[in-house]
LOZADO-898005 format. One record per residue (C-alpha): y, z, x. Coordinates in steps of 0.02 Angstrom, whole numbers, plus 50000, padded with zeros to 5 digits. Example, Ala and Ser with C-alpha at 12.3 -4.5 7.8 and 13.67 -1.06 7.14 Angstrom:
<node <49775 50390 50615>>
<node <49947 50357 50684>>
//
This chain:
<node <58096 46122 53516>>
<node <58258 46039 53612>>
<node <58275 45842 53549>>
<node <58223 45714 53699>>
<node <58359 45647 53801>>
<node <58439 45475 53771>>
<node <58322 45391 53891>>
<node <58186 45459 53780>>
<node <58121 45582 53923>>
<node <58117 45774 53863>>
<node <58234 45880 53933>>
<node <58099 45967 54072>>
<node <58073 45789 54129>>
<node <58233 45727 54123>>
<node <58300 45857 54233>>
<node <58156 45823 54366>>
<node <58249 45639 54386>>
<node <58356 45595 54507>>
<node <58401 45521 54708>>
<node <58268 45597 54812>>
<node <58264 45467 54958>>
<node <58076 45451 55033>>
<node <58139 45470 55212>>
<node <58021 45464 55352>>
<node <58016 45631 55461>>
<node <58159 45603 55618>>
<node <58005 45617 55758>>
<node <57902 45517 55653>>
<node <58056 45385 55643>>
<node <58107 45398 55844>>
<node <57892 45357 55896>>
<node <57899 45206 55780>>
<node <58062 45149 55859>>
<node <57976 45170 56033>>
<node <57853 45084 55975>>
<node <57968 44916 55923>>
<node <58059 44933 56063>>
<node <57914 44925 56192>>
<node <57813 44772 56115>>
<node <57680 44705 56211>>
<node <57585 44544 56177>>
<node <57415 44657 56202>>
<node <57501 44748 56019>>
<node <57497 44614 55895>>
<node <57344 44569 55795>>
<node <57236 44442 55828>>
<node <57167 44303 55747>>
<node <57028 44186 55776>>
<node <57105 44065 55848>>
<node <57223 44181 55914>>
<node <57396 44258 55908>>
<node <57496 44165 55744>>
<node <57650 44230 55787>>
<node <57736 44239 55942>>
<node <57783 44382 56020>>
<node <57973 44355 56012>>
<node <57981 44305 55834>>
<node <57860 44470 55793>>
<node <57990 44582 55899>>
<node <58159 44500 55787>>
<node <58058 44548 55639>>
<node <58011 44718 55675>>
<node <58174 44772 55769>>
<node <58261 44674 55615>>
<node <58179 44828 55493>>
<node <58212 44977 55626>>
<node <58377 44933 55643>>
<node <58456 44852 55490>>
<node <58420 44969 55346>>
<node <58362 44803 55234>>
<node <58243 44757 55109>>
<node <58084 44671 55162>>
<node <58126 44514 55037>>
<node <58310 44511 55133>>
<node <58225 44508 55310>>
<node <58104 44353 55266>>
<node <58284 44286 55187>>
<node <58375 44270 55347>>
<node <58454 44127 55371>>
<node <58453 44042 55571>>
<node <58610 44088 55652>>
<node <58636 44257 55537>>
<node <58682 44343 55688>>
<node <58852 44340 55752>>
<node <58955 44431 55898>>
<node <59153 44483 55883>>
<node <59272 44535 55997>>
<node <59443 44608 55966>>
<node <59433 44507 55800>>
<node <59383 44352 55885>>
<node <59208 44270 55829>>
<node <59090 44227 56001>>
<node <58969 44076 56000>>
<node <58850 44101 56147>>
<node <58732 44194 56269>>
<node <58744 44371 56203>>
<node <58704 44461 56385>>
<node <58873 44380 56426>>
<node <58947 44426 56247>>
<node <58896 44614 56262>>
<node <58964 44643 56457>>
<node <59152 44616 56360>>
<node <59096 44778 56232>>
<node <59087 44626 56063>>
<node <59034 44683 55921>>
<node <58836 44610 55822>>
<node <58856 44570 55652>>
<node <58721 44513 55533>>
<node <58755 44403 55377>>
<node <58642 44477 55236>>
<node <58605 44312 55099>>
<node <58625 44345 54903>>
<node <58522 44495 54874>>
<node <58431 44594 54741>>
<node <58572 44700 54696>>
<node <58724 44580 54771>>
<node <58807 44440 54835>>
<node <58796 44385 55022>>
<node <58887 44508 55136>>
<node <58908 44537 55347>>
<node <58879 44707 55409>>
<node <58886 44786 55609>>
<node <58696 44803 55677>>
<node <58647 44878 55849>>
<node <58668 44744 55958>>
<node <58486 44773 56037>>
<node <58445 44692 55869>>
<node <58567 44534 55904>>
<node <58499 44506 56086>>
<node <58320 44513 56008>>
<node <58347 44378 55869>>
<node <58439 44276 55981>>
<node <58287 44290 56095>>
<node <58191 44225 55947>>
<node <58307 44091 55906>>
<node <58301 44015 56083>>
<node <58102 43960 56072>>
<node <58104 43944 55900>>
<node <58046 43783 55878>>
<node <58107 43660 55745>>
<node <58069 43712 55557>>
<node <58089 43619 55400>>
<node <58197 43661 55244>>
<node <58130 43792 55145>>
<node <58191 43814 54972>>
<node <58270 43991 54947>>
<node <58183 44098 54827>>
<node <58319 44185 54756>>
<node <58460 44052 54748>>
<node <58352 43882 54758>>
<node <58459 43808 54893>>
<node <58383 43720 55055>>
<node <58412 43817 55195>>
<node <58353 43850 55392>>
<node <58261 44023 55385>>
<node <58259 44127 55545>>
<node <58074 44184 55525>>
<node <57975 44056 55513>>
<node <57851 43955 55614>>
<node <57715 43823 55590>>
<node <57806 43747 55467>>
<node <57766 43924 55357>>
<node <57906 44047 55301>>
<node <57830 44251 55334>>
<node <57797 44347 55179>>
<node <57896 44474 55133>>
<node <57740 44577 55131>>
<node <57706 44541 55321>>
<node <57807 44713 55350>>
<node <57696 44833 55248>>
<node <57561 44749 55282>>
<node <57558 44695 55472>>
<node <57698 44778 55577>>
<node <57708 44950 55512>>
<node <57511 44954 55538>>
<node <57554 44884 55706>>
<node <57685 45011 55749>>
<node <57586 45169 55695>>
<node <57451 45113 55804>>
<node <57543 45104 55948>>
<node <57647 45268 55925>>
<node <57509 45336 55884>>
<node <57533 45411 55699>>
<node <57469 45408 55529>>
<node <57522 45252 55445>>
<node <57561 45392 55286>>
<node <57662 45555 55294>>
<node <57658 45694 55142>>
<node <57770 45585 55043>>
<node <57653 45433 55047>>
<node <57618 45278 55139>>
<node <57750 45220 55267>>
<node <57807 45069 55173>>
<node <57944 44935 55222>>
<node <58075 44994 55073>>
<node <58061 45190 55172>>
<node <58169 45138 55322>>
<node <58290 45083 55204>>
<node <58327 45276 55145>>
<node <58286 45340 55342>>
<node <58416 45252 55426>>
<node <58544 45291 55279>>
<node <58506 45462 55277>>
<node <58534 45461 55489>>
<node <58693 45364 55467>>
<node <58746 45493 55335>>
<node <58692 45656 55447>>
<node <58756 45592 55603>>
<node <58871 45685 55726>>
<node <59016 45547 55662>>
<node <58939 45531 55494>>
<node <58977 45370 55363>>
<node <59048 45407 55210>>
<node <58965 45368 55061>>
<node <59085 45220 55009>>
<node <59049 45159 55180>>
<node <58874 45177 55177>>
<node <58886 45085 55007>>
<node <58959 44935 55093>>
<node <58842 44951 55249>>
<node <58689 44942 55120>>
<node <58769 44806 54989>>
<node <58759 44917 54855>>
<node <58866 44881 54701>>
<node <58931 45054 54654>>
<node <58904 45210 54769>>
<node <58770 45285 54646>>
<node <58662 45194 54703>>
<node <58672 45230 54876>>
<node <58638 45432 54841>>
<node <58467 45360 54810>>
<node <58457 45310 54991>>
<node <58563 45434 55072>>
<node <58503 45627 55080>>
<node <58597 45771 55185>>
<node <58484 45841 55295>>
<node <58472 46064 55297>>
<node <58552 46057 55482>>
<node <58714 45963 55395>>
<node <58734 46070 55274>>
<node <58700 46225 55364>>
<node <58848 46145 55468>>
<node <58976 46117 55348>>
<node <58935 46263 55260>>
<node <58958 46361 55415>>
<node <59133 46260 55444>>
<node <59193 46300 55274>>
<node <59187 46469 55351>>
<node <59147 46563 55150>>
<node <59133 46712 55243>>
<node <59283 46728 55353>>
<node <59375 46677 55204>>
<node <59328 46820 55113>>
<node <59322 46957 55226>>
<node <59425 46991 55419>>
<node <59340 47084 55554>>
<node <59471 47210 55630>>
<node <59414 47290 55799>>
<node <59443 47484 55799>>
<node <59460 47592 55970>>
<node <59381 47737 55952>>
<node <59494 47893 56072>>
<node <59322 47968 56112>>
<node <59405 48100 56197>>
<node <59509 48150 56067>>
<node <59329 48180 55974>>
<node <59248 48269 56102>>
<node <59404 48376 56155>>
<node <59387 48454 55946>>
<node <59581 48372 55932>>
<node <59518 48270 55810>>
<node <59436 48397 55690>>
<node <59619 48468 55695>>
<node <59703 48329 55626>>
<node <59757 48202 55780>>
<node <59716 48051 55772>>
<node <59551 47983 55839>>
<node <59546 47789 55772>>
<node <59657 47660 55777>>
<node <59652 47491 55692>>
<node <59713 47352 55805>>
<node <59811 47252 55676>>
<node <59862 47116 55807>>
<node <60041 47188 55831>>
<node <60001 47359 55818>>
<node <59879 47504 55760>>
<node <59871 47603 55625>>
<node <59777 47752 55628>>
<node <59760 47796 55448>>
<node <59586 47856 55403>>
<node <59568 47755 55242>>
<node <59624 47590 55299>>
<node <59520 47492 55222>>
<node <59593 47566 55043>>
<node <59806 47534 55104>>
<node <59883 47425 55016>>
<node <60017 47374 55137>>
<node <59857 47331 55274>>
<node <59901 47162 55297>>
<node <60067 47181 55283>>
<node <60091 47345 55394>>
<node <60259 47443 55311>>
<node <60270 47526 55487>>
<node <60262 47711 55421>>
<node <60212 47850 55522>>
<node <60030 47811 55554>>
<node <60104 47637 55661>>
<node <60112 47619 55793>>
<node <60186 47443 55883>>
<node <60113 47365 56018>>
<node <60249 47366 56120>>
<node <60252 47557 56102>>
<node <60208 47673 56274>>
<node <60101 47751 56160>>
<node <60006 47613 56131>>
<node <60009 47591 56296>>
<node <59935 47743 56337>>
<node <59793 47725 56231>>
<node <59747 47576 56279>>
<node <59750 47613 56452>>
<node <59615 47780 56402>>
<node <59460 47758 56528>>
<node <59354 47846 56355>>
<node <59396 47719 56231>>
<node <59259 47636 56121>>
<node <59284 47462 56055>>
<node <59202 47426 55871>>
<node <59224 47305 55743>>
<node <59243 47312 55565>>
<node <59252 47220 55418>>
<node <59375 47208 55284>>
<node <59376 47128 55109>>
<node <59526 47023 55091>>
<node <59608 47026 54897>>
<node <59669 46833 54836>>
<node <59840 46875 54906>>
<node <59780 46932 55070>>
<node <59679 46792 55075>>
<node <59825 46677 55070>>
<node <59933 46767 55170>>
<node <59789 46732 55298>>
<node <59762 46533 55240>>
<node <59934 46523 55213>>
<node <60061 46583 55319>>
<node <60230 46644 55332>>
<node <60268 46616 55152>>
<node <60113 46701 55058>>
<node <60142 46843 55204>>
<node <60364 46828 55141>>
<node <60287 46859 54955>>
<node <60146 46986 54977>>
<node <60291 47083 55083>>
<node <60398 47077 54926>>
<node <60268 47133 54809>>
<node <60232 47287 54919>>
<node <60418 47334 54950>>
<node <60421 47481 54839>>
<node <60227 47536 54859>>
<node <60216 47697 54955>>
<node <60152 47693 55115>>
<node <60003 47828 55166>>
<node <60153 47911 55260>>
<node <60237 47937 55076>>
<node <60375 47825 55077>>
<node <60406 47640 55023>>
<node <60435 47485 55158>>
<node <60625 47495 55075>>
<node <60653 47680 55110>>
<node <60564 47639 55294>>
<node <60711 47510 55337>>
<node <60839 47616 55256>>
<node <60821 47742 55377>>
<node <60931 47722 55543>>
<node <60861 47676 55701>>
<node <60706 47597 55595>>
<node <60659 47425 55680>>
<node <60676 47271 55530>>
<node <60518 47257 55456>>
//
């Protein structure tokens, strides 16, 4: 039996642990942000003696966890005045329709968190222009003392004299929100909880068409170190699929080379008596030697007698046939075709050199070919 690991976990366990973000599903995501974005006063719950809340200080709370990618203890933390608008480096005090018609840019100041110190980050400025809605009728508020740091300070949610409970997310506007979007308030990885957005937008900003970087993402989140952001951020199948397909493993490995087929040539019998019938179009030439695929000089053509240059009437000719079938083919590349593909000039210069006294199919070596007169310079 293998020995437990050093957290204590055996080794089956242990290898079951590890970042596997709880995201909520993308068309799950875009109904609930529908649903924040179109508010109504007919949405929130209702009490006795009727609405607690008002509307605008319900929207800057639920806008304030679909767009800011923080903890539910960090959104009842905000301080009054956390929002701020920049532009071209320049901080703006004021109305923020007039702020966002010059393109400034909405920053949030996050307070002394779980895992951090107090930090700004950018936000959507739909979520500025929403708190500052708040912040217009909110009326006057006492001191509250700060949970986490014990200082007196002006908290942006609060109302009645009463600071909102952290819990108010999870357990009032996420019930809220699926009712109005009209889905289940849990998915197959469990309840829809406040802490879920958290990994959903990270994994979006991660997967996006201009994706952050994970030391970015770090900083967007307030994460100490970056390992702790791969437990928030996940790449999606479709960006993978993507960069996989970029990285282009096949194409690295193996070049399609289109053949022409002188279907006339095979119907006329010439072919069964020896004339060529296929040519492979090598970019600056063709070569018509059966085996191709098994020449050694076939990325470097030695220009024996199965060549023939582009530039050549024959070639010409051939390509001018009425009868001629186009077909592709593909050819395993060795490592120093590979680089003479990646590469350039210089792996081409070197592979060249290696060849120079291989025979070609023809029988003799690229340095017999240019020692002949009237041969072109290879």
């Amino acid at each position: 039996m293998r020995p437990p690991t050093r957290s204590g976990h055996p080794r089956s366990i242990a290898a079951l642990l590890g970042p596997n973000p709880r995201m909520i599903a993308d068309e799950i995501w875009a109904k609930l942000l529908w649903a924040g974005l179109n508010l109504e006063t007919a949405d929130l719950p209702q009490t006795r003696a009727g609405l607690f809340y008002p509307l605008e200080l319900v929207r800057a709370v639920t806008l304030t966890w679909l767009f800011s990618g923080q903890r539910s203890d960090e959104i009842a933390r905000l301080r009054l005045g956390c929002i701020r608008w920049q532009h071209d480096g320049t901080t703006i005090v004021g109305d923020s329709q007039q702020v966002l018609a010059r393109n400034a840019v909405c920053l949030l100041d996050v307070p002394t968190h779980k895992t951090g110190t107090a930090f700004t980050k950018p936000v959507d400025p739909i979520l500025g222009q929403t708190i500052d809605a708040w912040q217009t009728i909110r009326p006057s508020q006492p001191a509250f003392i700060d949970r986490r740091t014990a200082e007196q300070v002006d908290l942006l949610f609060a109302f009645r004299a009463r600071r909102i409970s952290p819990a108010y997310i999870n357990n009032t506007v996420i019930p809220m929100l699926c009712r109005k979007a009209g889905v289940p308030a849990a998915d197959i990885r469990g309840n829809i909880t406040s802490h879920r957005a958290r990994s959903t937008i990270a994994s979006q900003l991660y997967n996006a068409k201009e994706p952050m970087t994970l030391f970015e993402l770090q900083a967007w989140l307030g994460h100490r170190s970056p390992q702790s952001t791969q437990y928030y951020a996940k790449i999606t199948p479709n960006t993978l699929t993507k960069a996989y397909t970029e990285a282009g493993y096949f194409a690295r490995n193996v070049r399609t080379v289109e053949v022409l087929i002188d279907r006339d040539a095979v119907a006329s019998g010439a072919a069964a008596s020896g004339e060529p019938w296929q040519y492979y179009d090598l970019g600056h030439g063709l070569c018509s030697y059966t085996f191709f695929e098994q020449c050694q000089h076939r990325m470097a053509c030695a220009r024996c007698d199965f060549y023939t240059p582009k530039a050549s009437t024959q070639s010409q000719l051939l390509e001018a046939k009425a009868n001629l079938q186009h077909m592709l083919v593909s050819i395993p590349l060795t490592e120093e075709e590979r680089a003479a593909v990646d590469d350039g000039q210089s792996a081409l210069d070197r592979l060249l050199e290696r060849l120079a006294e291989v025979a070609t199919p023809a029988g003799p070596t690229p340095s017999e070919l240019r020692a002949e007169p009237g041969c072109p310079c290879h």
